[in-house]
N, C-alpha and C positions, 0 to 999 in steps of 0.2 A: 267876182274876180278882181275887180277895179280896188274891190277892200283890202284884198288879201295881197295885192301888189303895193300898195299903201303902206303897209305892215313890213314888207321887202325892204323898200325903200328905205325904213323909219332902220331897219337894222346894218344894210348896206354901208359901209364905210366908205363905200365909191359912189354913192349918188349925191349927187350938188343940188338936187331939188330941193327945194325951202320950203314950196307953199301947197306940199301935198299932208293929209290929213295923217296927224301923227299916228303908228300903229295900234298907242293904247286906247285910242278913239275912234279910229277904225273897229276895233273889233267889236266897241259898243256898238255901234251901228250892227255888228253883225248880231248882236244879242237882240235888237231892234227887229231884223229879218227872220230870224228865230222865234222870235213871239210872236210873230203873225204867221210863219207857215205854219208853226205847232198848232194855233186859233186852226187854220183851214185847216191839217190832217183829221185834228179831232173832233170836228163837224161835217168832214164830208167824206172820212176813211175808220177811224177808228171807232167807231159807235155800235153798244149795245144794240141797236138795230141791226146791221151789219155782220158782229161778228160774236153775237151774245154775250156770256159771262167772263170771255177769255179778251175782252174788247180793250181792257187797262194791260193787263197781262202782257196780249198781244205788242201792243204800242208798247212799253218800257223795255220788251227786248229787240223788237224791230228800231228803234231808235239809238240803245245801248251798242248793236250791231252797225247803226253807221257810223257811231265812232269809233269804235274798239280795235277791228281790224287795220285801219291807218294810223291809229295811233302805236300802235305795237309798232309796224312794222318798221315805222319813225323809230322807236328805242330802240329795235335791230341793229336798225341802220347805225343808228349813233352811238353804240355800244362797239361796234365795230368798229368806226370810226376812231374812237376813244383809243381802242387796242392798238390800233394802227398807228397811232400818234404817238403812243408809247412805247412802242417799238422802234421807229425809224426815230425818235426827234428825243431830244434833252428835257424838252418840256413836257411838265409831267401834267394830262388834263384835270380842270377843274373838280371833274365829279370823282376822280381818284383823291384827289387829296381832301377833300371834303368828306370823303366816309373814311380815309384813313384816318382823321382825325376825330371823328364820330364816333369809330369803334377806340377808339383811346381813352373817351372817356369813364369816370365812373360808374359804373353799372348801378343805375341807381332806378324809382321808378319811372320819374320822368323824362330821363334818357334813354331808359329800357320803350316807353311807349313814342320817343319819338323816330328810334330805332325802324317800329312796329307801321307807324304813320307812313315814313321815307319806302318800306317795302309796297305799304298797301298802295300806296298813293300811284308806285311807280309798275306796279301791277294791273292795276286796276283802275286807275285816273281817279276812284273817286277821293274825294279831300286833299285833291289837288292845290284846289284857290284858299289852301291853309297854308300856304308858302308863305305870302305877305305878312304875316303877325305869329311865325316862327321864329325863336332864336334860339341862343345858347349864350347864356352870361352865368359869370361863376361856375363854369364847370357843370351848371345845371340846364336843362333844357325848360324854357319858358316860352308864355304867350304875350305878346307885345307888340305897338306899333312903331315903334321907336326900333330900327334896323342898326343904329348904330350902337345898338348895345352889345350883340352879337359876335362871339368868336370866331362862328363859324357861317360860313357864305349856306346858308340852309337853300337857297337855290338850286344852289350847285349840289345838294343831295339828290335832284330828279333829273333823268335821264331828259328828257325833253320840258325843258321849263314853260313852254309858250301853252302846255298844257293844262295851264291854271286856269285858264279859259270853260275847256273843258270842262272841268274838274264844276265849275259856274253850270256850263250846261245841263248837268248832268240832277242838280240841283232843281234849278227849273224845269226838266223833266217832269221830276216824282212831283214837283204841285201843278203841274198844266191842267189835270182832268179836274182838280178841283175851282181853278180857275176859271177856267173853260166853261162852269155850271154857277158864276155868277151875273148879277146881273149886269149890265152897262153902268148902273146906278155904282152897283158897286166897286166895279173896276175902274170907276170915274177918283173914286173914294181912295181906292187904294194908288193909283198913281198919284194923289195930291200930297198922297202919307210917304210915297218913296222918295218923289223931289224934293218935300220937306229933309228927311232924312238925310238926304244925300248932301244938301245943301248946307244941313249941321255938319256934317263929314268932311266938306270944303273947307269950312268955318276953321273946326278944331283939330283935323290932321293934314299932319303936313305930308307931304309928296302923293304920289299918284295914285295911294289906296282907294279914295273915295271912288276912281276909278274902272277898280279891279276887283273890287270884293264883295260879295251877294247881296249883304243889305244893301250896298250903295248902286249897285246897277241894278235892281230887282225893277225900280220905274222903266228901266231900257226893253225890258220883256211882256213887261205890260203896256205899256207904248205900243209894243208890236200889236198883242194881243187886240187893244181898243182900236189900230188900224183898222184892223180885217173886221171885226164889229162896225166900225164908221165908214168900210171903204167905199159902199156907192155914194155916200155922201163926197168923201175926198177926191172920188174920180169926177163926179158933176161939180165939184169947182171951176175948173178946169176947162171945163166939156171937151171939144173936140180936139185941141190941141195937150191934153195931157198926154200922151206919150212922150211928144215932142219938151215939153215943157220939164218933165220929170229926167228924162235924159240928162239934160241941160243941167238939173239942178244937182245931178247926181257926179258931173262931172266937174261941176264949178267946186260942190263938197269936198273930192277926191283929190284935184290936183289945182285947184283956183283959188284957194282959201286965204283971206287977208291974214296978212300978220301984222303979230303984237297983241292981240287977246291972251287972256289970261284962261288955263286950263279950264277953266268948267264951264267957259263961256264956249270953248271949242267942245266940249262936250256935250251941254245941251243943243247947242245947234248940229252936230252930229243927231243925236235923239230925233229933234223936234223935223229937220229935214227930212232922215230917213221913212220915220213912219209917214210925213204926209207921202210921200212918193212911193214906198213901196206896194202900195195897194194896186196904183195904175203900171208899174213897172212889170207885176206878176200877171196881171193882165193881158199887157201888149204884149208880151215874151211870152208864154204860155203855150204857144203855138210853135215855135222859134226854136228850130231843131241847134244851132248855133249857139243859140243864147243855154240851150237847156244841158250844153256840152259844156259851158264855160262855167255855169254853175258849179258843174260837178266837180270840175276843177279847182274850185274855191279852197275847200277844204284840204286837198292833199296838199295843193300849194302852200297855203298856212302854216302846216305842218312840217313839209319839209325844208323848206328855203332856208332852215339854219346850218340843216346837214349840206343843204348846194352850196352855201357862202364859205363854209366852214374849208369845203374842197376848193374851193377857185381858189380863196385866199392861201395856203397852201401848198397849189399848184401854179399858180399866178404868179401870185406876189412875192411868196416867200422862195420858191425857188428860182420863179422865171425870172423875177425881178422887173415884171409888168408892170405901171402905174397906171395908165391908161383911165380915168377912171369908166368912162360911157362902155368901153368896151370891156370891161371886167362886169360892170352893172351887166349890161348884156347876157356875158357867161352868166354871170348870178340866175336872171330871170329864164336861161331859156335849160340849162340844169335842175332848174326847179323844175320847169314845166316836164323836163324829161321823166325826172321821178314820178311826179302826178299822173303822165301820163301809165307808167310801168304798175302803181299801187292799182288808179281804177281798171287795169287789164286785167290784175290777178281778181280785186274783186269781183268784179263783172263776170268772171270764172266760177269764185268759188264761195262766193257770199250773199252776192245779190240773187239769184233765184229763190234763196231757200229764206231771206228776209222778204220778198215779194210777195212770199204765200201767207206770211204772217198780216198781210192787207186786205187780203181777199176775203170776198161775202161767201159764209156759209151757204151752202146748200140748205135747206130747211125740207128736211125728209117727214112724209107722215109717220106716225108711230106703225110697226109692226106687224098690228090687229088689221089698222085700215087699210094697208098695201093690199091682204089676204081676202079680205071683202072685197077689195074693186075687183083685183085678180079674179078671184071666182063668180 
């Protein structure tokens, strides 16, 4: 939750906070937490032991279902939002003028498929985190890192942008079970080859892709992963006072952070903090009815805090003519949370029971023949 308010923050035009963790480094960290719960699901939930041949099956649509549902209903919202702004104001929103000038172009193949991409993407989240190295120069749609070459704001083709994230998660999904079945040896191996990687990416592109884009954060998930592989080791550093100590560390990360480092130096220390800590944090929390409610909170927050900003500012500022800025931050954070709160009611209704059975151990019935033998 501390991440996902991070993230608020980093968007909020009214917050005067300097030394809290930027959002696009925040979310790394969440990629970090992610590679270790996914580690624990698929060693203590998801396994052919458990739930037999449907055991991968299972887990890609039990996971696909916890994001799917908030993130639609984030487009709803914002799609609505959009309407409404076009109707009452002069100004015409982003994502309108972005596909007006989208569908203006030549119909050609590569603007026919990037047409194809903006629909899938914005349906389905997957190939979301193809945002970054989208354009459109010369009238043609192209791949690139270079953003300034671009006619068209290709961001502003997706309903909810912060879903490039996503679009990452959803990635590391479909390789977790094969991860998951290596050794420590070798996931030792492969985060050596993702920092390398990443660190070329620092090297030779400029701005925040190295960031945000799957080669370059693939080390952020296997981090998590080699956590929960290394975690009684990371919690006996510590010994007795790791809760205390990880807290600490998770708060200094969040809103204590020196400035004047240079982006990747704030990103691997995001990395390298979060996984030592997260091991002992799922730990002491674990039990923490509080803690396991603010969790869930994380994500609708995430999600929504652009549709809450987008109304206060609006309501606020443009009309009330509020500056205020603590107490617009305020509206900002507790509008969020109103949302989050309203998305996990509906799911908690009508989504989570029927992904819940998707976790559960088989019954293992004897065949048939042998029921009819003991019976008689």
């Amino acid at each position: 939750m501390l991440l996902a308010l991070c993230v608020l923050l980093t968007h909020s035009a009214s917050s005067d906070l300097r030394n809290h963790l930027l959002g696009t480094f925040a979310v790394e960290s969440f990629f970090v937490i992610s590679g270790f719960y996914m580690a624990m699901v698929l060693t203590q939930k998801y396994t052919p032991a458990k739930l037999g041949k449907s055991w991968a099956a299972n887990f890609y649509l039990s996971r696909y279902l916890k994001l799917y549902p908030t993130y639609i209903l984030s487009v709803l919202a914002m799609l609505l939002l959009a309407g409404f702004a076009l109707a009452v104001s002069d100004t015409k929103p982003a994502i309108v003028g972005a596909w007006q000038q989208l569908l203006s172009l030549p119909l050609t193949v590569s603007n026919g498929l990037l047409i194809l991409w903006a629909m899938v993407a914005n349906l389905t989240i997957f190939f979301y985190d193809l945002v970054p190295v989208i354009a459109v120069h010369d009238h043609q749609a192209i791949f690139t890192v270079n953003q300034s070459l671009t006619q068209i704001n290709t961001a502003a083709l997706t309903v909810n942008v912060l879903a490039w994230s996503l679009g990452i998660e959803l990635i590391f999904y479909v390789l977790a079970p094969y991860l998951l079945a290596r050794t420590n040896r070798q996931l030792f191996a492969l985060v050596l080859l993702g920092s390398v990687l990443k660190i070329w990416a620092v090297i030779h592109i400029a701005g925040d892709l190295p960031y945000r884009m799957f080669p370059f954060v693939f080390v952020d998930f296997l981090s998590g992963v080699l956590a929960y592989r290394m975690r009684s080791v990371l919690n006996d550093c510590v010994h007795k006072y790791a809760p205390l100590i990880c807290y600490c560390l998770m708060l200094v990360l969040t809103f204590a952070l020196p400035t004047g480092l240079r982006d990747w130096q704030y990103s691997f220390l995001a990395i390298g903090v979060t996984a030592l800590i997260v091991p002992t944090l799922f730990s002491s929390s674990k039990s923490s009815k509080f803690d396991s409610w603010l969790a869930e909170f994380s994500y609708p927050f995430y999600l929504f805090h652009p549709l809450a900003l987008s109304l206060v500012h609006f309501i606020l500022i443009k009309r009330a003519a509020i500056s205020n800025p603590h107490f617009i931050l305020a509206c900002d954070t507790l509008l969020t949370l109103a949302f989050a709160y309203l998305v996990l009611s509906l799911e908690a209704r009508y989504v989570e029971p029927y992904r819940r059975t998707l976790g559960r151990q088989r019954l293992q019935l004897p065949p048939n023949d042998q029921i009819t033998r003991t019976d008689g």
